[in-house]
Structures are given as C-alpha cells and as structure tokens.
C-alpha positions, -999 to +999 in steps of 0.1 A: +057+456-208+085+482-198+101+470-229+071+477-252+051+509-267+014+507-255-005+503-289-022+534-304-041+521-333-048+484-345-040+473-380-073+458-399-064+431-420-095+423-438-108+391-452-078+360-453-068+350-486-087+379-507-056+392-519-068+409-554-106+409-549-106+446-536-126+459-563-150+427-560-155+433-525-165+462-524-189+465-547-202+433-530-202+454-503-214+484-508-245+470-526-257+451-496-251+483-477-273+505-498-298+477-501-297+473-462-305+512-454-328+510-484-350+481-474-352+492-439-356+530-445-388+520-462-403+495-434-395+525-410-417+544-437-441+521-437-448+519-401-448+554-393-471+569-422-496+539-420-519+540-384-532+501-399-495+492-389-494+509-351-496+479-333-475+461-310-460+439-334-452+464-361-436+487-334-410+461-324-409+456-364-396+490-363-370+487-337-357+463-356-350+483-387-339+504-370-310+482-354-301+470-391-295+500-404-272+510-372-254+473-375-238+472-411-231+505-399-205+493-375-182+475-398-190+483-437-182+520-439-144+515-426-140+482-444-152+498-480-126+529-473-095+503-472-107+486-499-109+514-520-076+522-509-073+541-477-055+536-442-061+496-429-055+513-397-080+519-371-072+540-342-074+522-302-104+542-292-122+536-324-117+495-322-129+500-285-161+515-300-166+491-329-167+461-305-189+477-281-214+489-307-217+456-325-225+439-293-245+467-279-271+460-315-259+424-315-275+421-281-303+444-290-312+421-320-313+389-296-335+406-272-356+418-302-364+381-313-372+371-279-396+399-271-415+397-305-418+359-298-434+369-266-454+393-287-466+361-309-474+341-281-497+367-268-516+372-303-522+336-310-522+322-278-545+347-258-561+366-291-591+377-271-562+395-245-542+402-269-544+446-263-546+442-227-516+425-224-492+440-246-509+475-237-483+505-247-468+507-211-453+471-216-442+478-250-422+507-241-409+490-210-396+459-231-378+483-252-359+506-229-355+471-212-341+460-241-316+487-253-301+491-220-298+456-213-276+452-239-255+489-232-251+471-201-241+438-218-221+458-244-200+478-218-187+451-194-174+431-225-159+461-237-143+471-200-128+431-198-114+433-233-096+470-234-092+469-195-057+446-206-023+465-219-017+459-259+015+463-266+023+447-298+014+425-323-014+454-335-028+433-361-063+423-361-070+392-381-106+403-395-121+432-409-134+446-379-125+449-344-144+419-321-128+398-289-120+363-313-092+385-328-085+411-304-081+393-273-051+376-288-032+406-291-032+416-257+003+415-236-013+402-202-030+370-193-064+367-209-082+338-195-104+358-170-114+376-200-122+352-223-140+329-197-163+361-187-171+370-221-176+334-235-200+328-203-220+366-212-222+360-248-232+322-241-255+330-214-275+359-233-277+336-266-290+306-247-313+325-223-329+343-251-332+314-270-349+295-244-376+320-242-377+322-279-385+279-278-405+284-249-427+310-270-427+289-299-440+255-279-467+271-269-477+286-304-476+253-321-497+235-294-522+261-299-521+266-338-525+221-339-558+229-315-574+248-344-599+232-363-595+244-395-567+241-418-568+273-433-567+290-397-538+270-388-520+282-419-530+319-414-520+313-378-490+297-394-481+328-417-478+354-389-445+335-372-429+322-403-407+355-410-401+359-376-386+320-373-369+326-405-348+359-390-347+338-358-323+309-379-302+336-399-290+351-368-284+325-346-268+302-372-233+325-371-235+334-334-233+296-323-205+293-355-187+324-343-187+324-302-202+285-292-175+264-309-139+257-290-117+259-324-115+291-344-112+297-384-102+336-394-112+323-427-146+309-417-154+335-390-150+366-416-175+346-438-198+343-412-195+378-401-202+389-439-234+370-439-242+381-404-229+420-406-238+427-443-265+399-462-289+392-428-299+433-423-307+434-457-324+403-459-352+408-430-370+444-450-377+414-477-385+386-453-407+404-432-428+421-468-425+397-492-452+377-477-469+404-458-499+422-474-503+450-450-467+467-451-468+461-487-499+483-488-490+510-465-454+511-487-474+519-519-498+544-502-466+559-486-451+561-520-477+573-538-487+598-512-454+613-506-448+632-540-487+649-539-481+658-506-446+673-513-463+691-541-493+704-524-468+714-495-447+732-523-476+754-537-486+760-500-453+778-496-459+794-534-493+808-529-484+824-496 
C-alpha cells in the first residue's frame, strides 16, 4: 500500500461487449426512465387525490412508487451522461453513495413485498378484522420500520465495503457501483467482507421471503375454502399483481447475489431488467387489472385542468 495512490474516483465501464450501441442504449434507456417516473407519478396521483384509495393497501401501494421512482434513480441518470458522451468516471464518495442507496431502496422494496403480503393475509384471511388490525398506527409503524431497517441494512454493507483501502485497479466492471464489482478492486483481504455481505443480503432475501410464503399459504388455503368460484377468483385477483412484482424482483436478486460463479455480462443484464424495466413495469401491473386506480386516474385527470382553471380565474377576479 505505501507503494500505491489511495483511489479518488472509480472508472465505470458500462455494459461488456456494447461497444457501438451508445446511441441504442440510451434511448433504451432513457425511455424506460421517463416511463418509470411517468407511471409511478401517476399512481402516486392516484392515491393521493382519490379518498376511495386511502386504505391500507393503497398506502403501501404508494410507498412503493415512491421507491421506483428513487431506484432507476440511482443508476440511469449517470449511466445516460457517459453514453451520451461524458466522463465514465465516478468520484469515490459518489460510488459509496450509489451502493448504499441501491441497497437502502433495494432493501426497502423486499420489506415492501413482505408487509403488503402481510397486508393480504389480513384482508382475505380475517376480512371481518380486516380495519382493526391494520389500524393506521400499524401502518405507519411498518413503514418507518421498514425504511430504517434497510438504512440500517444499507449502511453496514456500505461501512464493510469502503471501510477497505482501494488503491488501484479503479475500474468497475458494470455500469454502476455495487459489491460483485467493487469488492474486487480493493488492495486488502476481502473475505470478511464478502462473507458478511453475502450472509446480510442472503439473510434479508430469504427471511422476507419466508414471510412472503408464509402469507401466501395461508391465503390459498383460505381462497380453496370458498364456496363459490367467482369469490375465489375475485379473492384470486387482489394478490395476482402483488405475486407477479414478487417473481420480477426476486428472479435477479437470487441470479445476482445467491449463485457462487459470477458473469459481468449476465449480471449487467440482470441489473437492466431489475434497475430500469421492473419500476416501470409495476404502475402497469398493479392498474392494468385494477378498476379502482384506473378510475381515480381518470377523475384525477379530468379534474386537474378545471380545477387549475377555476384556481386561475380565482386569482383573476381578485
């Protein structure tokens, strides 16, 4: 180490073998990201301009929005700036906060799932309890619950990771900053590292999704105990965008962090689908099939202009 220059900055070097696809990219890119903030600008719309949608469920609905408009966040806007042309370089500091913040959302998003499975349980399961149990006081409990869990989560990865000396090779093997690829560049012995954060990342995933299955068992053995077939589908209907958000984001976590031999190739794929195409897939998974937001996002919409109008000739006639 006496013989080395601590490293400043990191040197990004994007997806492997894309060499000429700049321009591609980052349309590819960009779209996803407008769709992204789009779709989930307009749930958070929704939710808050509709008093039919104040209920448990919606309010965790809107948490999560929230978190996919923060996560592409994380990655896109400095990986659209080198493809147009700028710097590949990304200072030490700023790495530090990129892998923090995707696992402080990442984290957020797992917790997310497994308290809105909890939040299914309870309307299906116990309908008749349903308000009693998740009463406002829980809900807002589960949530702080759940953002600082995974600051906490978020923040002893960090500390493990940029607690070691880098002092050359600087570049990062991906398009953002995340332990596969920096870990490798550090000067020092990394095995304490990487067994702690394998065994936090493992831990949270499988945890959460043990909940999540617990949930889920208990859902299906009720919704086979209805009678009817129609209540069984309607039952049904209520989980099946919530399963379907479930599979998109822990497919690439188990791909990216749960298998012993690594791929840059394969992980930057799996991070595109998981950074980029899954936030701006759930505003359509979680509306297509769902009557209610799609009414309160017309009534928003069509309410917005008369009331920006009426607002406007307030101001006028005064």
């Amino acid at each position: 180490m006496r013989n080395h220059t601590p490293v400043t900055e990191f040197l990004l070097m994007g997806i492997p073998h894309t060499e000429g696809l700049e321009n591609v990219l980052f349309v590819f890119f960009l779209a996803f990201y407008l769709l992204t903030l789009l779709g989930n600008l307009l749930i958070l719309l929704a939710i808050l301009t509709s008093s039919n949608l104040h209920t448990p469920m919606y309010f965790f609905l809107g948490n999560l929005s929230v978190f996919d408009i923060f996560f592409p966040s994380v990655s896109s806007p400095k990986m659209m700036l080198y493809l147009m042309g700028q710097s590949r370089t990304i200072s030490y500091q700023g790495c530090a906060s990129q892998l923090f913040f995707y696992h402080f959302l990442g984290c957020t998003e797992c917790f997310l799932y497994t308290v809105m499975a909890y939040d299914r349980f309870a309307a299906i399961c116990h309908p008749l309890r349903y308000t009693v149990i998740m009463n406002h006081r829980l809900c807002t409990i589960m949530t702080l619950g759940t953002w600082m869990g995974s600051c906490l989560h978020a923040s002893v990865l960090t500390f493990l990771i940029f607690k070691l000396p880098y002092c050359g090779p600087n570049e990062v093997d991906h398009f953002f900053c995340d332990i596969p690829v920096v870990l490798p560049l550090a000067c020092a012995d990394t095995s304490l590292a990487q067994m702690v954060s394998f065994t936090n990342v493992g831990v949270v995933t499988l945890i959460c999704f043990l909940l999540i299955l617990t949930s889920y068992t208990r859902i299906v053995i009720s919704i086979l105990k209805i009678s009817s077939s129609e209540g069984r589908r309607r039952a049904f209907s209520t989980c099946s965008a919530h399963l379907t958000s479930i599979l998109l984001f822990y497919g690439p976590v188990v791909l990216i962090y749960l298998r012993p031999a690594s791929s840059p190739w394969l992980d930057s794929v799996v991070q595109v689908l998981n950074n980029i195409v899954t936030p701006s897939l759930n505003p359509l998974i979680y509306t297509l099939r769902n009557k209610d937001v799609k009414l309160a996002l017309r009534n928003a919409l069509i309410q917005g202009p008369l009331l920006t109008r009426e607002f406007l000739l307030s101001l006028i006639s005064d």
